[in-house]
C-alpha positions as CSV (number, residue, x, y, z in Angstrom):
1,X,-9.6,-32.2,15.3
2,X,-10.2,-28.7,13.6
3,X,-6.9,-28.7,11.2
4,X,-6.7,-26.5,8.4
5,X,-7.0,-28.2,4.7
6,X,-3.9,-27.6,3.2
7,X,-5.6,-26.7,0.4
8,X,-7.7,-23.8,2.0
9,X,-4.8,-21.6,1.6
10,X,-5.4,-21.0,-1.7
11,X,-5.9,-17.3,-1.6
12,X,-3.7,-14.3,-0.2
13,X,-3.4,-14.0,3.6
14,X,-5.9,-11.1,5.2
15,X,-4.4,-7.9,6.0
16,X,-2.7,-8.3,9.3
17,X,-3.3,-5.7,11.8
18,X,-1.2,-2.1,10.6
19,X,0.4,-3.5,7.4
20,X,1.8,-1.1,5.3
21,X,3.3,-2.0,1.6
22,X,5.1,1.0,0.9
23,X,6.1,1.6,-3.4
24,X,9.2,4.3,-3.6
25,X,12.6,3.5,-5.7
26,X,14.5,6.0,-4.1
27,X,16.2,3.8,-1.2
28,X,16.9,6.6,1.5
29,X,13.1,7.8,1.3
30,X,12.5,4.0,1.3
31,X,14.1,3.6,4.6
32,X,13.0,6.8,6.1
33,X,9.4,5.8,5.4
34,X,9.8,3.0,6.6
35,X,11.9,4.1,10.2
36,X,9.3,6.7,10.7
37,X,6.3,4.0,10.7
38,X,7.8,1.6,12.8
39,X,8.7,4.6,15.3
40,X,4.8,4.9,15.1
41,X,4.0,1.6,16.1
42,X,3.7,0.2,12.7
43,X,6.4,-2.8,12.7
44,X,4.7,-5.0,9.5
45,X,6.0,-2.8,6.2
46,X,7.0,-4.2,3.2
47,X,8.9,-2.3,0.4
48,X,9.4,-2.3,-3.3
49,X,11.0,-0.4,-5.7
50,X,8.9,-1.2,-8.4
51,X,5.1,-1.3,-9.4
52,X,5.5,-5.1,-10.4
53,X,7.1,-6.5,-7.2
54,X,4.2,-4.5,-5.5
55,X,1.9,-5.9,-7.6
56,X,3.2,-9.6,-6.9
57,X,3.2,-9.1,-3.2
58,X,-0.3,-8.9,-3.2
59,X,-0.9,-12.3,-4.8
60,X,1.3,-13.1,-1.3
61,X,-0.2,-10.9,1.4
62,X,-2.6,-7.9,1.4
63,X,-1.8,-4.8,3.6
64,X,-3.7,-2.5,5.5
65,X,-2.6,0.1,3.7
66,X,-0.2,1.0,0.7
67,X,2.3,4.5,0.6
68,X,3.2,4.8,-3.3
69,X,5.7,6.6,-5.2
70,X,3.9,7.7,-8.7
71,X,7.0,7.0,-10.6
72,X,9.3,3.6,-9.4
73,X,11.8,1.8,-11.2
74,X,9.4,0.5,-14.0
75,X,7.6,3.2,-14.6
76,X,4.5,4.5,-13.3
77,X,1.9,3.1,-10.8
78,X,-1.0,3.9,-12.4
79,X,-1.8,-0.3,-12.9
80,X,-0.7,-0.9,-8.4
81,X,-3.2,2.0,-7.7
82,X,-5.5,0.6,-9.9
83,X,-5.7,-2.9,-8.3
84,X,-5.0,-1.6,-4.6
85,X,-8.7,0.6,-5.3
86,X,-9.8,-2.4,-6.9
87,X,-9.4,-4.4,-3.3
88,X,-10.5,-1.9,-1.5
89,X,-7.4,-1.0,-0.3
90,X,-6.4,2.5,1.0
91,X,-3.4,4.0,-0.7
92,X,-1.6,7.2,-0.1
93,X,0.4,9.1,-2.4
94,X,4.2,10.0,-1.5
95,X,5.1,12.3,-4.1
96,X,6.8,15.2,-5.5
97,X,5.1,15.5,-8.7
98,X,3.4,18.7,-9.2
99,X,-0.4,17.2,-8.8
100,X,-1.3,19.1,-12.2
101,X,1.0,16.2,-13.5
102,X,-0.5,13.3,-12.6
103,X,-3.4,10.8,-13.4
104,X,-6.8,11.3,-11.9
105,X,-6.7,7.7,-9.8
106,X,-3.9,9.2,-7.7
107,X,-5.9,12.7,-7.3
108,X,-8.5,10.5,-5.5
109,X,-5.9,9.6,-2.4
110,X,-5.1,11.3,0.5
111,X,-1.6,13.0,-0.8
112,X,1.3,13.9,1.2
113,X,4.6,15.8,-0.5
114,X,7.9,15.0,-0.4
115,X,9.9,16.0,1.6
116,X,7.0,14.8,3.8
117,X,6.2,16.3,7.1
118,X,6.0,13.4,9.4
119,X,3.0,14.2,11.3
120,X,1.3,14.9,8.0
121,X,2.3,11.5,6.8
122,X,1.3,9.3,10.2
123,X,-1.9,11.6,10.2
124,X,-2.8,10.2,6.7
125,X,-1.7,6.8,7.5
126,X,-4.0,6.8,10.5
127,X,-7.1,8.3,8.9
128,X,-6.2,5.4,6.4
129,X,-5.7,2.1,8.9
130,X,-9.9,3.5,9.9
131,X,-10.6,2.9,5.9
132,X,-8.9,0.2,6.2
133,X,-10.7,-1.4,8.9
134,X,-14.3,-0.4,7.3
135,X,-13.8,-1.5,3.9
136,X,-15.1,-4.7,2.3
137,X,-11.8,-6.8,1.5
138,X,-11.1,-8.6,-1.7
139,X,-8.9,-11.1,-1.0
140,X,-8.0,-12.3,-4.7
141,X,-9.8,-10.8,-7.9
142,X,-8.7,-13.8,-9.4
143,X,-10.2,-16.3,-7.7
144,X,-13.3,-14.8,-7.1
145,X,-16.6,-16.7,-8.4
């Protein structure tokens, strides 16, 4: 009859169209990110306040696109930018670090400054969502044979 093995949902779910996991412990920005997106069009975000929650959200569901903080609540996301690149997920960086400061992985993202300027920021998450489309998707490292 076509039905679904229960078992065949082993592995995170797909992006879903203009999914946005956005990484920032500072609750106000948080919200404002997230109001600005939805504004936009973009009604699927998810936000965390710290690397690890991010990190265990993907096991769960894997976004179009990630906005990150460099510094949250547990320290810095060096190791979500790291496994967002790893699965070919677009990130941009939300920050107000100096970018003299900061690792090389974030120096490889599209960057916008807090306080950001919103059509900067929906600019970069545009030109990101067309990455997003054209990359090669890894749905779990994990799992993978």
């Amino acid at each position: 009859m076509g039905g679904r093995s229960p078992h065949e949902r082993q592995v995170p779910e797909l992006n879903t169209p203009r999914s946005i996991l956005i990484a920032e412990d500072e609750f106000l920005i948080a919200l404002d990110l997230e109001d600005t997106l939805v504004r936009a069009g973009y009604t699927d975000t998810s936000i965390y306040s710290s690397c690890s929650q991010a990190i265990a959200a993907l096991s769960i569901k894997i976004p179009s696109v990630a906005l990150l903080d460099i510094h949250l609540h547990d320290g810095s996301c060096i190791e979500l930018a790291t496994e967002l690149k790893a699965r070919g997920i677009p990130f941009i960086v939300c920050s107000a670090w100096p970018k003299s400061d900061v690792p090389e992985i974030f120096l490889q993202a599209p960057w916008v400054s807090k306080p950001y300027n919103e059509t900067e920021l929906l600019t970069a998450v545009v030109q990101a969502m067309e990455a997003s489309v054209r990359a090669p998707r890894h749905r779990d490292l994990e799992h993978e044979h």
